[in-house]
ZAMARGU-4260 file (C-alpha; in steps of 0.2 Angstrom, whole numbers, plus 5000, padded with zeros to 4 digits):
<rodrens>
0) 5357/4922/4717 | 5342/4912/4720 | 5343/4913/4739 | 5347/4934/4736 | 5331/4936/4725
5) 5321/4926/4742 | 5329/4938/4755 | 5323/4954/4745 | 5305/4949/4743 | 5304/4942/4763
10) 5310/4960/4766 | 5297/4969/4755 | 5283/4958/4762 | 5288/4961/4780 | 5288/4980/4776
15) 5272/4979/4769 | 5265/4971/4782 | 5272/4982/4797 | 5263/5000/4784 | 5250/4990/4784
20) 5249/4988/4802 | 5254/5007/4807 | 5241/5012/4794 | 5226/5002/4804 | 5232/5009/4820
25) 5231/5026/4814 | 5213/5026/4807 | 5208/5016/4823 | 5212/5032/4832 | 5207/5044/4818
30) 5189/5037/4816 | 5174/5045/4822 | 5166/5029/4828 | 5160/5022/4844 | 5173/5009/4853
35) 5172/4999/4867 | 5182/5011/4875 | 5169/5025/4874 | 5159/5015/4884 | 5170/5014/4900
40) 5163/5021/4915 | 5180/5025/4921 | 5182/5036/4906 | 5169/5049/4914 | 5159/5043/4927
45) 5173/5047/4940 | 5175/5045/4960 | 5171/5063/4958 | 5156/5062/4951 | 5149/5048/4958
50) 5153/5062/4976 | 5144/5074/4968 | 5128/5064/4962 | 5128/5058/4980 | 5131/5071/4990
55) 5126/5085/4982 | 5109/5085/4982 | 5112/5088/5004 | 5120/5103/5002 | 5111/5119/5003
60) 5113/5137/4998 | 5112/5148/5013 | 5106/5164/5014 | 5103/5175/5026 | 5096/5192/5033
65) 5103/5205/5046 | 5092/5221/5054 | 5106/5234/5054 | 5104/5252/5057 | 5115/5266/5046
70) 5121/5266/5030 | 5125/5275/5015 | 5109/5289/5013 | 5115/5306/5013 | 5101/5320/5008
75) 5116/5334/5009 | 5130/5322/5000 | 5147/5320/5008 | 5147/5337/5019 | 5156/5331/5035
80) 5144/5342/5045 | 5129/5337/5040 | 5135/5319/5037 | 5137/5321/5057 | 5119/5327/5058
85) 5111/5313/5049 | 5120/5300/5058 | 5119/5304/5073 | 5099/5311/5072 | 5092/5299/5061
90) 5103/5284/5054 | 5099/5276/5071 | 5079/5276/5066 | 5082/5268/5051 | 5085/5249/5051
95) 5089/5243/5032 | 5093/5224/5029 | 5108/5215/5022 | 5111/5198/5015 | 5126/5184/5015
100) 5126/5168/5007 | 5136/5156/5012 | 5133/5134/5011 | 5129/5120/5024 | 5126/5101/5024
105) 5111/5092/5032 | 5118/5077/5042 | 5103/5066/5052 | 5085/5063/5044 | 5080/5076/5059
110) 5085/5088/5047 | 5099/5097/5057 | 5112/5107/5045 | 5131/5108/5049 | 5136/5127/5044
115) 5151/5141/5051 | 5146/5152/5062 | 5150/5166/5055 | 5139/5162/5039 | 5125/5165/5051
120) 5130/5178/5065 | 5119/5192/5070 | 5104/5185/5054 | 5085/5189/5058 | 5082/5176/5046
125) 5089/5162/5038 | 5082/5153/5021 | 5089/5137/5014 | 5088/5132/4996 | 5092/5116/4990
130) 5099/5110/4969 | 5082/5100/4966 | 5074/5119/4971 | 5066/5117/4985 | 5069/5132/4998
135) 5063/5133/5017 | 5065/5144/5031 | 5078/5136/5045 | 5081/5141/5063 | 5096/5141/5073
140) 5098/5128/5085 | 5117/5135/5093 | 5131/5142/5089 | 5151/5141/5095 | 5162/5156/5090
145) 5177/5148/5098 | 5175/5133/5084 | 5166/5143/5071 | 5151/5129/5070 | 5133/5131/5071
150) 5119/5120/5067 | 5101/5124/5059 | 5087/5115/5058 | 5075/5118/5043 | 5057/5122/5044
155) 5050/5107/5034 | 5041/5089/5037 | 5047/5086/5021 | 5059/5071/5018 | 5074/5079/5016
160) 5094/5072/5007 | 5106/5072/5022 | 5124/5063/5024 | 5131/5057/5040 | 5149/5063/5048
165) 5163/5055/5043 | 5178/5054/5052 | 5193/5066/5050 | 5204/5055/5061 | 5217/5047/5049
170) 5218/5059/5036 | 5235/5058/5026 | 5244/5075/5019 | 5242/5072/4998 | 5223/5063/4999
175) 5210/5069/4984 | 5196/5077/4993 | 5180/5087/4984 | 5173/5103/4989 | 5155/5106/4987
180) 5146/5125/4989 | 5138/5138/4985 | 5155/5150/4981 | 5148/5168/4976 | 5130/5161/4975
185) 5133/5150/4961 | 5125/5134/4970 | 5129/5118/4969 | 5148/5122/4963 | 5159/5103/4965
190) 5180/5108/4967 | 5191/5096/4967 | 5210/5095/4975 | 5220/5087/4988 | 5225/5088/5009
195) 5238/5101/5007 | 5242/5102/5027 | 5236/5095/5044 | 5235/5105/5059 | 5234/5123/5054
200) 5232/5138/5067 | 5223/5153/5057 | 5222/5168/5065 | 5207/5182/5064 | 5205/5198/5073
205) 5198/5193/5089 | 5203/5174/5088 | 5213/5158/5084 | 5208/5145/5076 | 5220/5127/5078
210) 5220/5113/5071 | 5212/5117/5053 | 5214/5108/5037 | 5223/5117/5022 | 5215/5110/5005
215) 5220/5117/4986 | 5202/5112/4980 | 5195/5130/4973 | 5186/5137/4990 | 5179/5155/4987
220) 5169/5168/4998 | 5149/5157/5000 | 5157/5140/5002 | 5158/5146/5021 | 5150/5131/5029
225) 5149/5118/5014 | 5157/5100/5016 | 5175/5092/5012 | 5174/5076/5008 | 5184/5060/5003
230) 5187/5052/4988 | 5173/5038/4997 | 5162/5052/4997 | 5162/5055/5018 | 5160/5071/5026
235) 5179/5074/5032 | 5178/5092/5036 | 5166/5109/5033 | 5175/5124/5023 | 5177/5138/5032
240) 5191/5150/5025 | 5200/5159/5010 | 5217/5164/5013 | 5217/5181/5011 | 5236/5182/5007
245) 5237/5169/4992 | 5227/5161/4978 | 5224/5142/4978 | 5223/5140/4999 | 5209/5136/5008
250) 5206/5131/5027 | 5191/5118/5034 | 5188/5113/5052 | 5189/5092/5053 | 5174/5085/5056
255) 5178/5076/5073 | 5180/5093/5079 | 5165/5099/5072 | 5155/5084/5077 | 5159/5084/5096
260) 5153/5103/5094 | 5136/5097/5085 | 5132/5085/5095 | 5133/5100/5112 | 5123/5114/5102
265) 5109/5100/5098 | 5109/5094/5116 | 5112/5111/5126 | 5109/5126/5113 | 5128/5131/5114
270) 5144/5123/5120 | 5151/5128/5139 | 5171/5134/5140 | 5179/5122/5148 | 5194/5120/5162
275) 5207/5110/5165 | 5212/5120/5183 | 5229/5126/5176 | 5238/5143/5178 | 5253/5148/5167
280) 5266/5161/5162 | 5276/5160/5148 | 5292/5152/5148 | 5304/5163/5144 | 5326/5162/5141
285) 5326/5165/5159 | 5316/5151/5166 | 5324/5140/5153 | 5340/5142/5160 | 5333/5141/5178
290) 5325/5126/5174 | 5339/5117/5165 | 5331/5115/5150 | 5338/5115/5132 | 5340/5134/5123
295) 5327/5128/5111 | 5313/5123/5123 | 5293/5130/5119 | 5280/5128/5129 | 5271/5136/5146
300) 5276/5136/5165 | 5262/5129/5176 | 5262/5142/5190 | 5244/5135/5199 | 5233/5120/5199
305) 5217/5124/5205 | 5210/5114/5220 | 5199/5098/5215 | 5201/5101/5196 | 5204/5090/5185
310) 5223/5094/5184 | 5225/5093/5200 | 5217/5075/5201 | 5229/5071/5188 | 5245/5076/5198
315) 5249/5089/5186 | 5261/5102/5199 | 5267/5119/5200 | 5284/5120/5193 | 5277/5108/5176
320) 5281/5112/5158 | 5267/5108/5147 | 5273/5106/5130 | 5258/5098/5119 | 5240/5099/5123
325) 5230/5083/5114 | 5244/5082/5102 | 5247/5099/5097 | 5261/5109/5102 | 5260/5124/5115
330) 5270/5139/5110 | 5267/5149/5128 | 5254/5151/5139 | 5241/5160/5127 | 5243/5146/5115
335) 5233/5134/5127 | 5220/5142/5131 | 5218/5147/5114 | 5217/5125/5112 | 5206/5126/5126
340) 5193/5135/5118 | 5190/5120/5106 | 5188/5108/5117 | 5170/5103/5125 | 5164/5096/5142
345) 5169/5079/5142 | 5183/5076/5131 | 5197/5067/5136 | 5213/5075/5133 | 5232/5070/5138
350) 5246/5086/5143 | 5264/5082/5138 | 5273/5090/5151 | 5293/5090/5156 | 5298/5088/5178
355) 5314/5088/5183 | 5321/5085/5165 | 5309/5071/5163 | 5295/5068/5152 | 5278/5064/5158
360) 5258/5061/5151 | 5244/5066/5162 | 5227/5061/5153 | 5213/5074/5162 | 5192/5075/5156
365) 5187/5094/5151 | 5174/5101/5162 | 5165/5116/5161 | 5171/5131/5170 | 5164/5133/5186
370) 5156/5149/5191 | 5167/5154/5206 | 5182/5152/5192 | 5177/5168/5183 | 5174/5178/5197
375) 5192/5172/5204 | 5200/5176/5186 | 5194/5193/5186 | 5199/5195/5202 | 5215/5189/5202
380) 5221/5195/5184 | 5212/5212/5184 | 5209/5214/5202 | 5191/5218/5201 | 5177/5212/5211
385) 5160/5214/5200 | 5141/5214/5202 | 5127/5217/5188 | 5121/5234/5186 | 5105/5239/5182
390) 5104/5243/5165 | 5118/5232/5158 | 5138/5231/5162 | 5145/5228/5178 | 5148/5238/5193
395) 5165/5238/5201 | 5163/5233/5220 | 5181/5233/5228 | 5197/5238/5220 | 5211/5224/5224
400) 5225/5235/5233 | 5242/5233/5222 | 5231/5227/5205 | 5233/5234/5188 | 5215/5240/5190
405) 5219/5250/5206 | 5236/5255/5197 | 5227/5263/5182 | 5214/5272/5195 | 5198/5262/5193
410) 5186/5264/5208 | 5173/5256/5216 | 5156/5262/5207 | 5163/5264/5190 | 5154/5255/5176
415) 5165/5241/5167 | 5155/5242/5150 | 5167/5231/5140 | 5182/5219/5143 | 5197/5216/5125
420) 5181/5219/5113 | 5168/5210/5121 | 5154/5221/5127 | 5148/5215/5146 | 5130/5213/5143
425) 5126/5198/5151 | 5135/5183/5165 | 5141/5174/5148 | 5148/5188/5141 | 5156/5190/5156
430) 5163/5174/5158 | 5168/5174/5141 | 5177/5190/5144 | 5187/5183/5159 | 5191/5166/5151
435) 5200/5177/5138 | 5213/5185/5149 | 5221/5169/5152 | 5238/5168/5145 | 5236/5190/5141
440) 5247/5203/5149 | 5236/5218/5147 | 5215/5219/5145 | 5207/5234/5135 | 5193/5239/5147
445) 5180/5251/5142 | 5174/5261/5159 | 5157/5273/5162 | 5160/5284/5175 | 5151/5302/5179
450) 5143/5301/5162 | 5158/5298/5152 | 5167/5284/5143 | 5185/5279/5144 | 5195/5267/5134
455) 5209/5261/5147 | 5221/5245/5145 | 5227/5237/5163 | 5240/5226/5166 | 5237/5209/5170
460) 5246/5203/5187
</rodrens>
């Protein structure tokens, strides 16, 4: 009995002692009183933050101007008639001013800013503000469409917060990465999320972007030009898009990319197109099976190496399928020249490429394209030999007998005004213009002649 009596009071003291113990627990966390705990920098002061404090004071809100002419005045309201009138009489007289916002990053102590160049197309004027309040105007340095980069440099001899380029290089599918902009003009706005996707292709209205980054950090119209960055707080990439399509997607070009164009716009004022000397046509079922190849094959048919280019010094030969330009995949002929465009002068690139069955690497140096390229280009794929005229566009001098120009009834002496959207207004437009129908099968060409103006779409031979 003894021994029972021992038993039930170890029990009751052991149960007392474990109340006890949940009770202490309890009002540790119930208490309002300051712990060690609440003073762990990990608590708040996250890789986040830390970003932000460091980076953010670089970024700056971008506005800008643009002189248009038009818009929404109507003395008589909405009548179509004398909406007509007003246009077409007066609208033209009145220039009016818009604005866009969008962000950008300085990145040397020059004070050089890394923006889109869409953020700053066609602006009059350009302002930059930055979070301590300071705002200046900035200039534009160069732009490249094809990469949708530019460069600015502000106005100031002012000390100013900038951050280098980081490297996009080994970026991994899943890494945190912050996003700091100016989204809807609320500046200095810090999102955070992870590398959703490599190698993107987004497509536009008149272009194709490849190789973009996809990101789930919130990016929203005005954070156009603002940086992506790690969790160490480097410049990986610059925003530059919103998915129309879906909530949650956004789209950045990586900062090697960006960089090899920054470095061409500070150096030249804009980044040449570049050539490899290659020719193509799609590689269709047809030429698969003509070729031997398996049903599932994608890439494009080198029909021509150019003389002395740098294809040719590399022993790429008619008859070659390309199938990856610097890593990526080609899908057909269009899909490489659309690459191309990203590339700059200089850059060394390697072709994967199938002959006779067999798989080969030729590793060729960009160049830029010489001027007896365009000229041959329009010759060949449109069949038009073209001088300036007086007054802007180009005169047609010759009509190449069996072309799609001389199929459609082009002349000599018409006016070519306009080539797939791009008004001829100068020897780059025109180059660009003729760098563009590589890998096309038709070209939109706007013609002047005997005071009138015709939309016609030729063949490409």
């Amino acid at each position: 009995m003894p021994s029972d009596r021992n038993e039930a009071s170890r029990r009751r003291a052991r149960l007392t002692r474990e109340m006890l113990t949940h009770a202490a627990i309890a009002l540790a966390l119930l208490a309002p009183t300051r712990s060690a705990d609440a003073d762990d920098p990990f608590l708040r002061h996250t890789i986040t933050v830390k970003v932000a404090k460091d980076v953010g004071p670089a970024v700056v809100n971008i506005t800008t101007e643009r002189d248009v002419r038009g818009g929404g005045l109507r003395p008589f309201g909405r009548d179509p008639f004398f909406d007509s009138f007003f246009r077409d009489f007066f609208e033209p007289r009145l220039p009016r001013k818009t604005q866009s916002l969008g962000s950008g990053v300085v990145i040397d102590p020059e004070g050089h800013i890394l923006t889109n160049e869409h953020v700053v197309a066609r602006a009059s004027r350009i302002r930059i503000a930055f979070a301590d309040g300071r705002e200046f105007d900035a200039e534009l340095v160069g732009a490249d469409p094809n990469n949708d980069v530019a460069v600015l440099k502000a106005k100031s001899d002012e000390k100013l917060p900038w951050i280098p380029l980081g490297s996009s290089e080994d970026l991994m599918v899943g890494e945190p990465v912050i996003a700091i902009g100016n989204p809807f003009g609320l500046s200095s706005t810090v999102t955070t999320g992870v590398i959703s996707a490599l190698d993107r292709s987004i497509r536009t209205e008149n272009l194709t972007y490849h190789g973009f980054l996809q990101t789930d950090a919130s990016i929203n119209p005005g954070n156009s030009g603002g940086p992506l960055l790690n969790a160490h707080g480097s410049l990986i990439a610059i925003n530059t898009a919103v998915y129309q399509g879906g909530q949650g997607i956004g789209f950045a070009i990586p900062i090697d990319t960006a960089g090899r164009v920054v470095r061409e716009l500070i150096e030249e004022g804009e980044v040449s197109p570049v050539w490899l000397g290659i020719e193509f046509q799609d590689l269709t079922p047809d030429l698969i099976r003509a070729l031997d190849l398996p049903a599932s094959s994608a890439g494009a048919l080198v029909n021509q190496v150019r003389a002395g280019s740098p294809a040719a010094r590399a022993d790429v030969r008619r008859g070659d399928v390309v199938t990856k330009l610097a890593g990526r995949p080609i899908r057909n002929a269009r899909s490489f020249f659309e690459m191309l465009d990203a590339m700059v002068e200089g850059q060394e690139l390697e072709l994967r490429l199938l002959r006779a069955g067999a798989e080969r690497r030729a590793s060729l140096t960009a160049e830029e394209v010489p001027k007896a390229v365009i000229d041959a280009l329009v010759r060949e794929r449109i069949g038009l030999e073209l001088q300036p005229a007086v007054g802007g566009g180009y005169a047609v001098v010759e009509v190449r007998p069996g072309s799609g120009a001389e199929r459609i009834g082009l002349e000599a002496g018409d006016l070519i005004l306009g080539i797939n959207g791009r008004a001829l207004e100068d020897g780059n437009a025109l180059r660009s213009a003729a760098l563009d129908l590589r890998g096309r099968s038709r070209a939109r060409i706007v013609v002047a002649r005997g005071g009138g103006r015709y939309h016609v779409t030729v063949p490409l031979l």
